[in-house]
C-alpha angles and dihedrals in degrees: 000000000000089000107088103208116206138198116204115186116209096024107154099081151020117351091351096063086032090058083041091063096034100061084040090065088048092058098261121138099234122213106193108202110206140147100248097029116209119190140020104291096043124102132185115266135167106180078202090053120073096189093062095037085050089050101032076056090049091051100048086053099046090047101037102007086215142055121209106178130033122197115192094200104139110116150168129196098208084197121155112177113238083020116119123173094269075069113040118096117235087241092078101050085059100051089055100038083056087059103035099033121012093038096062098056083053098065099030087054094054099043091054104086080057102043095057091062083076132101092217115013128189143190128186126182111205103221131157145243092260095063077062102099084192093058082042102061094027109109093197089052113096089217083067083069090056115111105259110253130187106212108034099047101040088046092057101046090055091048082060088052080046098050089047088048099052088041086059092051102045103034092098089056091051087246105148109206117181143146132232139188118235080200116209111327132156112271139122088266092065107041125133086017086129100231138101109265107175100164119095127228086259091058088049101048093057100084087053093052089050099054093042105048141049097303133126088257093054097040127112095278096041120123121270120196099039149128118219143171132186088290112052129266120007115207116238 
């Protein structure tokens, strides 16, 4: 049991196959879930697809029979430019609510029976600082600055209301269940966002690993039910 055995959604690219690499170099078998898999220890998976969640589940199990780490990756953006939410259709929120959202009960659903096979079991939903109200509404908050949508931010706030609720489930099997910010960092995903990023998906990623591996922050008497950046706890 001492190989910890982790799933990460959306791998192929950006924070996900950052956070990838990055659980790999701290000892951890790495599983990237993505929907045209490459390599060995990669397995087809759609979060918008149940047949290939439901498969990509069976295959873990009958090849590891456990999974210690999930990593709800998997994203989409949703962003047209000169479109705020009096002009969005309502198509395309809910595009981006069956990845961001939907898509993310799918496949944590599905890994649970394995992941409570687990000693120490944990989950962590890569949301964003948009999905912060507080960022949002806060004048002095660069994010304020950012053009109103309709789909991303509000995704990503109700996978923060997911993750809480998840935490609340799964804290008296010593499940921990957060949710971190990669915050802005150079990757396809931002891009024409019109800011200064600066930061690269590495630096992004870290936060992830760290909730999801053998640090302090992910030990057994690390938080649940939480939203963190780099540097420590984001408001809602």
């Amino acid at each position: 049991m001492s190989e910890r055995i982790a799933l990460v959604t959306g791998a192929s690219r950006g924070v996900g196959k950052a956070v990838a690499a990055g659980l790999s170099a701290r000892g951890m078998t790495v599983i990237s879930g993505m929907r045209t898999p490459s390599g060995e220890l990669s397995v087809r998976l759609d979060v918008t697809d149940q047949e290939t969640i439901t498969a990509a589940a069976g295959w873990i199990e009958e090849r590891f029979g456990r999974l210690d780490v999930l990593v709800n990756n998997a994203g989409i953006s949703g962003y047209t430019p000169g479109r705020p939410p009096g002009a969005t259709p309502v198509e395309s929120v809910r595009e981006v609510f069956e990845t961001n959202v939907l898509g993310v009960v799918a496949v944590t659903n599905a890994m649970l029976p394995l992941l409570r096979r687990s000693p120490a079991a944990r989950i962590v939903n890569v949301s964003s600082g948009v999905g912060s109200l507080t960022y949002q509404t806060d004048p002095d908050h660069y994010m304020y600055g950012l053009p109103p949508q309709a789909a991303y931010p509000a995704s990503k706030a109700a996978l923060n209301a997911l993750t809480v609720q998840y935490a609340r489930e799964l804290a008296g099997e010593g499940i921990q269940v957060n949710a971190a910010t990669p915050g802005p960092c150079d990757t396809d995903f931002t891009q024409g966002l019109g800011f200064d990023l600066g930061r690269t998906a590495e630096d992004g990623a870290r936060v992830v690993v760290d909730l999801a591996s053998g640090s302090d922050m992910a030990g057994p008497d690390g938080p649940t039910g939480g939203f963190f950046d780099e540097n420590g706890r984001v408001p809602w």
